[in-house]
C-alpha positions in Angstrom: -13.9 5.8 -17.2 -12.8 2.2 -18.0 -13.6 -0.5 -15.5 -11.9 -3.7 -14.8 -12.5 -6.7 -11.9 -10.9 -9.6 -12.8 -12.3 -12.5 -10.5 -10.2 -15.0 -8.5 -9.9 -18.2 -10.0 -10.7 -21.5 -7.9 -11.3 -21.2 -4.1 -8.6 -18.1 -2.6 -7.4 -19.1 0.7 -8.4 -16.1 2.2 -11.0 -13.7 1.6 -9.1 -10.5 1.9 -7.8 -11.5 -1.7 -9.0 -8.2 -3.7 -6.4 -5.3 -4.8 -8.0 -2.4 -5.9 -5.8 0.8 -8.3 -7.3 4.1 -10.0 -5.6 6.1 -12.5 -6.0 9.9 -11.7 -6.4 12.0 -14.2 -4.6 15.0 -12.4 -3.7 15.4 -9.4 -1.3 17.4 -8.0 0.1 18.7 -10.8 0.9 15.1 -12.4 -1.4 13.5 -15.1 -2.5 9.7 -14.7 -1.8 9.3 -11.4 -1.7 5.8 -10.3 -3.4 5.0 -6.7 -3.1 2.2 -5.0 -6.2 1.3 -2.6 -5.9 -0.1 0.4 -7.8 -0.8 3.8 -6.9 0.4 7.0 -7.7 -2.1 9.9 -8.4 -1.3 13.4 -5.5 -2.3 16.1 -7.5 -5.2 17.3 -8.9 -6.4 14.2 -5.1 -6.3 12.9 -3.8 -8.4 16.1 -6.4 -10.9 15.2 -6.1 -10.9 11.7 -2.2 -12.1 11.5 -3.1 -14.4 14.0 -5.5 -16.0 11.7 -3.1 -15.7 8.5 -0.7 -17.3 10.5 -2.3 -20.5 10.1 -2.7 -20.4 6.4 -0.1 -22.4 4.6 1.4 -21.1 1.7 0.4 -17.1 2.2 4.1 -15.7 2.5 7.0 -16.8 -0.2 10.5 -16.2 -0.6 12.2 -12.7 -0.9 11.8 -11.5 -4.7 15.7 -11.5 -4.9 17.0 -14.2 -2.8 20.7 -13.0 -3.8 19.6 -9.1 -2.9 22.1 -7.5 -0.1 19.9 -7.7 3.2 17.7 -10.6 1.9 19.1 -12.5 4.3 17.4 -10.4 6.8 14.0 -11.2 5.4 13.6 -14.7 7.1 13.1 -13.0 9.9 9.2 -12.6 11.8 9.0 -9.1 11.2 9.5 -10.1 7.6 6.3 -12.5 7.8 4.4 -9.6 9.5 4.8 -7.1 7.1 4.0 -9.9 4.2 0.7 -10.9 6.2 0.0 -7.4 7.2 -0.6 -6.7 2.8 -3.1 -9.4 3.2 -5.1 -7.8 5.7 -5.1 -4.1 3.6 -6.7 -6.3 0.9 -10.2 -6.4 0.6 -12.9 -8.9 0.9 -15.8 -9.3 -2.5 -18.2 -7.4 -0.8 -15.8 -4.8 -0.2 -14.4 -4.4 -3.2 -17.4 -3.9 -5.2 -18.7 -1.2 -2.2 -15.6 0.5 -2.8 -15.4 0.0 -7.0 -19.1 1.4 -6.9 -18.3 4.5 -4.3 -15.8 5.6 -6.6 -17.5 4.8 -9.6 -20.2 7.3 -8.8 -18.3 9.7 -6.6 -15.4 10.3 -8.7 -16.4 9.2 -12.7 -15.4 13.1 -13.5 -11.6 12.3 -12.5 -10.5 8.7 -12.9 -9.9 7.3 -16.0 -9.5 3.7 -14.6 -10.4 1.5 -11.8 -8.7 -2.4 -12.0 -9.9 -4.5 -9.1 -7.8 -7.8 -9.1 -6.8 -10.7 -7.0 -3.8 -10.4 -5.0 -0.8 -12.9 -6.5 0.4 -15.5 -3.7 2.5 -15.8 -1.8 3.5 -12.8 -0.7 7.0 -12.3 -0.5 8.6 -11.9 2.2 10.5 -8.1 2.7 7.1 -6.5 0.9 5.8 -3.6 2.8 2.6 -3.1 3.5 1.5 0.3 2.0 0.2 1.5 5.5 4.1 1.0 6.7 5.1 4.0 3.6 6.6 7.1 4.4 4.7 9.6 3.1 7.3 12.4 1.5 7.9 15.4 -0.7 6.6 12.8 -3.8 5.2 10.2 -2.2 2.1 10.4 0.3 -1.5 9.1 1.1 -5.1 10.0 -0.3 -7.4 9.5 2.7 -10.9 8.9 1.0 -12.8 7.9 4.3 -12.1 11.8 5.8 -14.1 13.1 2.9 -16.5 14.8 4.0 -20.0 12.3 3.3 -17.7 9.3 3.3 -20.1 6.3 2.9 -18.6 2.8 3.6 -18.3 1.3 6.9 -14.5 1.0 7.0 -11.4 3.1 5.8 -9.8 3.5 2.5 -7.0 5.0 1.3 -5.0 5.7 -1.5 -0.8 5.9 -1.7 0.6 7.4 -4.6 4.3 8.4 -5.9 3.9 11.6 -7.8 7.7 10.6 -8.9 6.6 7.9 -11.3 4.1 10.1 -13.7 4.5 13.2 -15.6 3.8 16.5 -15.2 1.3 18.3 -16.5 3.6 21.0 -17.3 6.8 19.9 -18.6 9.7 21.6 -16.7 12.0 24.2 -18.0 15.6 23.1 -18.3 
């Protein structure tokens, strides 16, 4: 399994500055699926968390596409919300190397990656927040903290689009 944490550079402004992915090696029928990690805060810990990132200068950016249809919409504070709420599925150091080092050991056998990176700022605005995904017939969530001997003191999960990798059975035409 090949392992990769690239550090932040400098001082980040926050400390929920840690993305974390994992490559699959089959799941669901699909080979090298990509995961993407993220934390699931509490209802009050969320309230209080945007209220803190609120103050933060220079967290949330401009649309991706300024000229997009419905960018226009995006300067709205719903917009800032979902941009900040990203920030707070993020995790802290000490939280990404608990969860690097869970699934290190718990799940060598079927990952064949693991990149832990800093988050790129700003946000843009009209990015959802991966907790804010509708899960579907290709898209969904793995729930790692309902595993039964879960270990770390807050919840993970994993959302995946089976639509973007191949099969491990290539469909008859």
């Amino acid at each position: 399994m090949e392992l990769t944490v690239i550090p932040v550079e400098g001082t980040p402004p926050v400390e929920r500055i840690h993305v974390i992915s994992v490559t699959i090696r089959t799941f669901k029928g699909r080979r090298n699926v990509q995961a993407h990690l993220f934390r699931l805060p509490d209802g009050a810990a969320t309230s209080q968390g945007l209220d803190s990132l609120r103050a933060v200068p220079g967290l949330v950016g401009a649309p991706l596409d300024p000229s997009a249809p419905g960018a226009d919409d995006l300067t709205g504070p719903e917009a800032e919300t979902d941009a900040l709420r990203t920030v707070l599925e993020a995790f802290t150091e000490a939280e990404r190397d608990a969860v690097v080092n869970y699934l290190s050991q718990r799940y060598a056998d079927r990952l064949t990656c693991i990149i832990a990176c800093p988050l790129q700022l700003p946000i843009p605005r009209g990015v959802v927040p991966f907790s804010a995904l509708p899960e579907g017939k290709t898209m969904g969530v793995i729930r790692f903290d309902e595993v039964p001997r879960y270990p770390l003191p807050f919840a993970i999960r994993g959302f995946y689009d089976l639509a973007q990798h191949e099969p491990l059975v290539h469909e008859q035409e």
